[in-house]
C-alpha positions as CSV (number, residue, x, y, z in Angstrom):
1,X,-69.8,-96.0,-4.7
2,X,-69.1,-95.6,-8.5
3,X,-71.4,-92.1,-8.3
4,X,-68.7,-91.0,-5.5
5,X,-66.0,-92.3,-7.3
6,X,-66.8,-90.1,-10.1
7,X,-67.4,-87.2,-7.9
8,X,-63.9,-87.3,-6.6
9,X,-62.3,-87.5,-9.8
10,X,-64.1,-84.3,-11.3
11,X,-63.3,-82.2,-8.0
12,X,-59.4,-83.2,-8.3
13,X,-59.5,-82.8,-12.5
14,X,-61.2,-79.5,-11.4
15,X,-58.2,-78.6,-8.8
16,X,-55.5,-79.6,-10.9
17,X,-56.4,-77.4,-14.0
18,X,-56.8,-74.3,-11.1
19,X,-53.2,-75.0,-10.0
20,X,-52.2,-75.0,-13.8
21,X,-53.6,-71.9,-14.8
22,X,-52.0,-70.0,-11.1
23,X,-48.3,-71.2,-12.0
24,X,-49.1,-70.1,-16.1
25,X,-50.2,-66.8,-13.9
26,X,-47.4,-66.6,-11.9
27,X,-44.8,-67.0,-14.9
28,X,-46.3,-64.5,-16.8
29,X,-46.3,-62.1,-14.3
30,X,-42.7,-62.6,-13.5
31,X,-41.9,-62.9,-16.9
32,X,-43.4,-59.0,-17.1
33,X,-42.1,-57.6,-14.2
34,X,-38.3,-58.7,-15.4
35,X,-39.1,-56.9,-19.0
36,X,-40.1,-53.7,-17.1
37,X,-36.9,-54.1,-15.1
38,X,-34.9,-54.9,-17.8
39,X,-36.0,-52.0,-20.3
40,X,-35.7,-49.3,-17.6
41,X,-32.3,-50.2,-16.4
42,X,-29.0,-48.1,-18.0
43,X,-27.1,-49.1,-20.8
44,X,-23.9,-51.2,-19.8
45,X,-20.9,-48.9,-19.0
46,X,-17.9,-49.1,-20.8
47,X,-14.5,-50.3,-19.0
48,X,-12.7,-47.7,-16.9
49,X,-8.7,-47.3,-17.4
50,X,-6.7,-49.1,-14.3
51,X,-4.4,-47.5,-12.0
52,X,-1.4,-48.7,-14.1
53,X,-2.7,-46.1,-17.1
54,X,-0.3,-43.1,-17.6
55,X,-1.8,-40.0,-16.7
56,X,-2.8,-38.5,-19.7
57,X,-4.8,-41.9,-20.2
58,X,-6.9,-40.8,-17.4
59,X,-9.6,-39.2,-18.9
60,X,-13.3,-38.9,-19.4
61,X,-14.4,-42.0,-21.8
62,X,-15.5,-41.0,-25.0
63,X,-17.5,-43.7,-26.7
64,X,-15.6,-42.5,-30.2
65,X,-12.1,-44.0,-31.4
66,X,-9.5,-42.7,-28.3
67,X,-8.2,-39.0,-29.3
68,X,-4.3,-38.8,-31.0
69,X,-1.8,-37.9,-28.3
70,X,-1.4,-34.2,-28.0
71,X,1.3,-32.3,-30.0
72,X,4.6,-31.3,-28.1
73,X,3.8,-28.2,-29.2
74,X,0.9,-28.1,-27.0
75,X,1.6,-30.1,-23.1
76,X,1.6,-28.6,-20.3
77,X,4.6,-26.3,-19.5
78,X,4.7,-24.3,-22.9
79,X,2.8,-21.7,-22.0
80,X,-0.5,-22.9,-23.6
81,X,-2.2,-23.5,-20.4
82,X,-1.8,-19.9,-18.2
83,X,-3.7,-21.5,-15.0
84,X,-1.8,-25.1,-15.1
85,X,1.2,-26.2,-13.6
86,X,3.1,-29.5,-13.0
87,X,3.2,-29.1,-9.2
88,X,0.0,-28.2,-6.9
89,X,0.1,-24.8,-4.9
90,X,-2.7,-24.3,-2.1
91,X,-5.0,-26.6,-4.4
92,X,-4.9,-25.0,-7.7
93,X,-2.5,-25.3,-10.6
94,X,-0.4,-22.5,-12.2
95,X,1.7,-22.4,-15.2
96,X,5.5,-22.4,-15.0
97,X,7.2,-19.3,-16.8
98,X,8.5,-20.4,-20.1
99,X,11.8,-18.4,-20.1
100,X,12.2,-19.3,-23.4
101,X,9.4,-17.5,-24.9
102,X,9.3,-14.4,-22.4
103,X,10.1,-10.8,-24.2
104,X,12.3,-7.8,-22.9
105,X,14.1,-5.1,-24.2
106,X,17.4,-4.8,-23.9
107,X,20.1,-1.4,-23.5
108,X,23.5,-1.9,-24.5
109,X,25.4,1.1,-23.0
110,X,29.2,1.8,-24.7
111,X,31.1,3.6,-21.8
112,X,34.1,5.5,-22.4
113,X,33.9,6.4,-25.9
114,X,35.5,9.4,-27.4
115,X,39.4,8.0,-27.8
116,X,38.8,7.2,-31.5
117,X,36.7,7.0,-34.5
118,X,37.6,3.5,-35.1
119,X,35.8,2.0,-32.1
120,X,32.5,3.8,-33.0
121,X,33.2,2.5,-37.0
122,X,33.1,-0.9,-35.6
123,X,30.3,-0.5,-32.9
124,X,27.9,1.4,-35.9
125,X,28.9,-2.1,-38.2
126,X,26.4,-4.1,-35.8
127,X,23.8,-2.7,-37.1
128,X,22.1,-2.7,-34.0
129,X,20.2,0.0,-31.5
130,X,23.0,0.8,-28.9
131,X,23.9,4.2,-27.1
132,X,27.3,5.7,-26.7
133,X,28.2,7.5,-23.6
134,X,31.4,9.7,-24.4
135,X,34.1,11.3,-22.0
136,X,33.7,14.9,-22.7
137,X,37.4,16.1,-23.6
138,X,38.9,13.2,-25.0
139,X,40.9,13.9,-27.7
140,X,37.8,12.4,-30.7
141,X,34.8,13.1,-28.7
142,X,33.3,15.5,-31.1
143,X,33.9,13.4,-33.9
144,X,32.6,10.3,-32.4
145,X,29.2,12.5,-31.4
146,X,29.1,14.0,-34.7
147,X,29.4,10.2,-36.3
148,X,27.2,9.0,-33.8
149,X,24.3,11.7,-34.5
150,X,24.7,10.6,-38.5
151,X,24.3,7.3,-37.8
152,X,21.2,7.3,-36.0
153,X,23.0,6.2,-32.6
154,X,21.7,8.5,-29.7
155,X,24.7,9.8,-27.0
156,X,25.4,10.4,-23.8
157,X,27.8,12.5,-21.6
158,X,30.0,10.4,-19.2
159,X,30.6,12.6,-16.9
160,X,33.9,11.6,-14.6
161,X,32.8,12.0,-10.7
162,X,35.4,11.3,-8.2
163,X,36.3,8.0,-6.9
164,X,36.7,5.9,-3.9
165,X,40.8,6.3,-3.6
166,X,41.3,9.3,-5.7
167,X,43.8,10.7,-6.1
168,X,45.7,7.5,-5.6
169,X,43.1,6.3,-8.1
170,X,43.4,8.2,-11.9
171,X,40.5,10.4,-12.9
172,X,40.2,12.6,-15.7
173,X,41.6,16.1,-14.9
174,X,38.4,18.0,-15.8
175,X,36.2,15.1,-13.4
176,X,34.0,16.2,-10.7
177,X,35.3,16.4,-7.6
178,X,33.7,16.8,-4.0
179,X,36.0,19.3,-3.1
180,X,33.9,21.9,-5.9
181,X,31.6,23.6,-5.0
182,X,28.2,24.4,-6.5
183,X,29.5,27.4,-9.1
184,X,32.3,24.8,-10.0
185,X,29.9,21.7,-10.3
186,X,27.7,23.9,-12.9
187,X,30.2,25.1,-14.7
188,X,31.7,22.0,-15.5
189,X,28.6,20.6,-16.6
190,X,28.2,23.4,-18.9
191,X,31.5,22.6,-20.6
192,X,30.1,19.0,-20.9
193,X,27.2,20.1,-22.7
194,X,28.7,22.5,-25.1
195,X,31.8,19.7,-26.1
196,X,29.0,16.7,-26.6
197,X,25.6,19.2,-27.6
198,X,24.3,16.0,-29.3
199,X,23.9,14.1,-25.9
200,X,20.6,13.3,-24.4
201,X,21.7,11.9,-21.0
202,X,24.0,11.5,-18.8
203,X,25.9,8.6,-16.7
204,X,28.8,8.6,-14.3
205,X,32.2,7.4,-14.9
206,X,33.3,6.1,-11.6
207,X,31.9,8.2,-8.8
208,X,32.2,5.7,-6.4
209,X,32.5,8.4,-3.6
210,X,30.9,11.4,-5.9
211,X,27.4,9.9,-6.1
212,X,27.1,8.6,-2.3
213,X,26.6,12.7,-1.5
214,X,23.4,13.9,-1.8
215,X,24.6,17.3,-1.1
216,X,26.6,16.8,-4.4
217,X,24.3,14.8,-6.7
218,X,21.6,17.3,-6.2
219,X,23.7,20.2,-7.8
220,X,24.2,17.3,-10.8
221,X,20.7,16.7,-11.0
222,X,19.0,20.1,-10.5
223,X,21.1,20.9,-13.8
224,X,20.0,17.8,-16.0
225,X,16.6,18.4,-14.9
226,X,16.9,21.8,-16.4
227,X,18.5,20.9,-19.8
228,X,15.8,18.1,-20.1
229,X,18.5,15.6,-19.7
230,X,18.2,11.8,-18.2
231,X,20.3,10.4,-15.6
232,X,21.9,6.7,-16.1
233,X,23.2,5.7,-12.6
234,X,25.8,3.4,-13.3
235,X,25.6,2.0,-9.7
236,X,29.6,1.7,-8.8
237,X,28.7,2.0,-5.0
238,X,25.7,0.2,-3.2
239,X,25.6,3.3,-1.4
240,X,24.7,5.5,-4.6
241,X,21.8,8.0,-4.0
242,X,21.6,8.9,-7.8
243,X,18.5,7.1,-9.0
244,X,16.5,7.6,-5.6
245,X,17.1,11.3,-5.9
246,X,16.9,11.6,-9.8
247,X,13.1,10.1,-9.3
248,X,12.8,12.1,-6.1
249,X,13.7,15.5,-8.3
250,X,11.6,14.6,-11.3
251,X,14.6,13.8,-13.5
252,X,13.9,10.7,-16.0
253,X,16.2,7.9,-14.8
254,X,17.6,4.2,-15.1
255,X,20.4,2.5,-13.9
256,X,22.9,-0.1,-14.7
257,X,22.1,-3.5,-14.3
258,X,25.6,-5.9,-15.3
259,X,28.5,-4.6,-16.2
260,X,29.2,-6.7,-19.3
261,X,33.6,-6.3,-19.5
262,X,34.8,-6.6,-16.3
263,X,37.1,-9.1,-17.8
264,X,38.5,-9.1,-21.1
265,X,37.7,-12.4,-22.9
266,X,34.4,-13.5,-25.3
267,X,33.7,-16.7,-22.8
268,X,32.8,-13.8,-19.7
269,X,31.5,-11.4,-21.7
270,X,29.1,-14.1,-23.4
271,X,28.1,-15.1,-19.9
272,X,27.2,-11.3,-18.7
273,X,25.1,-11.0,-21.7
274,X,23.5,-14.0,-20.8
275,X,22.4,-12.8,-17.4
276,X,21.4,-9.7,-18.5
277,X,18.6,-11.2,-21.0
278,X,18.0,-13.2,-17.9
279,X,17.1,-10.3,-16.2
280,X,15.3,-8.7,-18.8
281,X,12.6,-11.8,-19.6
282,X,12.1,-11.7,-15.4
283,X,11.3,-7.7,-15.3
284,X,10.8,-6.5,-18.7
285,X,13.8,-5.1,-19.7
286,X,17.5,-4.3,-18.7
287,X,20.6,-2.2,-19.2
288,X,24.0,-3.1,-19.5
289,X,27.3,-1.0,-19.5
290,X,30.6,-2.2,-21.4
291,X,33.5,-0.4,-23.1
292,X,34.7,-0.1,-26.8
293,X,37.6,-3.4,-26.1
294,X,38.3,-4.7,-28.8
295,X,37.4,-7.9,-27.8
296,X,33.6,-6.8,-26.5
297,X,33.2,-5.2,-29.9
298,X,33.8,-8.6,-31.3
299,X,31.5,-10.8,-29.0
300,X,28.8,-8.3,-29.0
301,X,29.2,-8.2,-32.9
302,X,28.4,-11.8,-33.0
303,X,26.3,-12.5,-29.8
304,X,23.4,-9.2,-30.3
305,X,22.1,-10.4,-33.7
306,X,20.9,-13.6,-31.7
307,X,19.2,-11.9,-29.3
308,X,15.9,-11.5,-31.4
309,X,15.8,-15.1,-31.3
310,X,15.3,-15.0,-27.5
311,X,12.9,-12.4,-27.5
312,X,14.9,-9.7,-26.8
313,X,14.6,-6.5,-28.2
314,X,17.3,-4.0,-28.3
315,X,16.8,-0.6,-28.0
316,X,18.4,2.9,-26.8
317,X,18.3,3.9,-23.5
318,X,16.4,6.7,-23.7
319,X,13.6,4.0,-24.1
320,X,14.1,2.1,-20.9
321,X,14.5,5.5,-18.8
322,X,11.5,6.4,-16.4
């Protein structure tokens, strides 16, 4: 019995220090298997912003300090960014057009001129590119050419065509009329030419009915073209034909855009002027008419030196003409 007894106890001595070393076995081997795991695995992620963020908060996480807010200067909407917009068109972003910062060029046309020296004195005081367009056979209109030419401002003739209403309606007596034939059309404009030989161009005073007839306009135009002269449709009809036959006949040509004076106060005139740099940011550039009032002399005297300001340039006509 006692040899059996001590039989037994060696076997379960024997079994127990077995069992001992497979759980020491089995810990180590988990214990390796969770270091492998745990070297291997990524480097904890930093927090991402919540939905309540703004939305220039929403951004790629940089693990540096958070950038500075942007500069006014430099959001979205200031021209900065060409290919961004606020809004979303067709999936993809474009930039609004900063009115503000656009350029054009800008013609300031001074109908009528040729009643005195006075008004083109005053006009020349801006200091300013403009063009005068002058009534052949007023009573100054060579003076105010020849002033014009030693100032550096380029003219124009304004050549009276016959309006809607005439005779009921006053036009100059030496105007065109559609009652003239061709001889009498060319001879007139010769006469233009010879009292204003300084001029450069041409625009219509009224015409309203004159410049609807091709027949007409074609005489008017055949005879620029040969004295290398431009044509500056003043548009007093819808129905005018001058600029689509000017381009049509090769003659360099433009036409107005707003007439500035239609009424005689600094708040309207102001707003015209307004419009028309409007219109000139939009396509480039623009052309405006007005006359030698006194109080348009005034408001373009202080309103034109601002315009560099907007990004508008001033220049001649002759410039703008195509």
């Amino acid at each position: 019995m006692t040899r059996s007894g001590n039989k037994r106890r060696k076997q379960q001595s024997g079994g127990g220090r077995i069992a001992v070393l497979a759980v020491l076995a089995i810990v180590l081997l988990a214990i390796g298997i969770y270091w492998m795991m745990t070297s291997s695995a990524p480097p904890p992620q930093p927090p991402r912003h919540t939905e309540t963020s703004s939305p220039q908060d929403r951004k790629t996480y940089l693990p540096a300090a958070p950038a500075a807010p942007a500069p006014a200067a430099t959001r979205e909407g200031d021209g900065r960014y060409p290919n961004e917009t606020a809004t979303e068109e067709g999936g993809k972003k474009k930039a609004p057009k900063d009115q503000d910062r656009a350029q054009g060029q800008l013609a300031v046309i001074i109908d009528d001129m040729g009643s005195n020296l006075q008004q083109a004195r005053a006009l020349a005081g801006i200091g300013l590119p403009m063009t005068f367009s002058i009534i052949p056979g007023l009573r100054s209109d060579r003076d105010v050419a020849g002033f014009a030419a030693r100032s550096g401002i380029e003219t124009m003739i304004h050549i009276p065509m016959q309006p809607k209403g005439w005779p009921q309606r006053r036009l100059e007596a030496n105007g065109l009329l559609l009652s003239m034939d061709e001889t009498a059309i060319r001879e007139h404009l010769g006469e233009y030419a010879h009292q204003i030989p300084t001029a450069i161009g041409v625009n219509n005073h009224m015409g309203s009915e004159f410049t609807e007839h091709e027949d007409k306009m074609r005489v008017v135009l055949e005879m620029l073209k040969g004295r290398g002269l431009f044509f500056i449709d003043s548009v007093t009809t819808p129905r005018t034909v001058g600029q689509r036959l000017a381009r049509e006949m090769g003659v360099k040509t433009g036409k107005r855009d707003v007439f500035l004076d239609n009424e005689q106060n600094s708040a309207y005139i102001s707003g015209q002027l307004a419009k028309a740099v409007r219109m000139a940011k939009k396509n480039g550039s623009a052309i405006v008419i007005c006359h030698p009032h006194e109080a348009t002399i005034a408001t373009l005297a202080e309103t034109l030196p601002t315009l560099a300001g907007q990004g508008i340039t001033l220049v001649p006509v002759s410039q703008l003409v195509r």
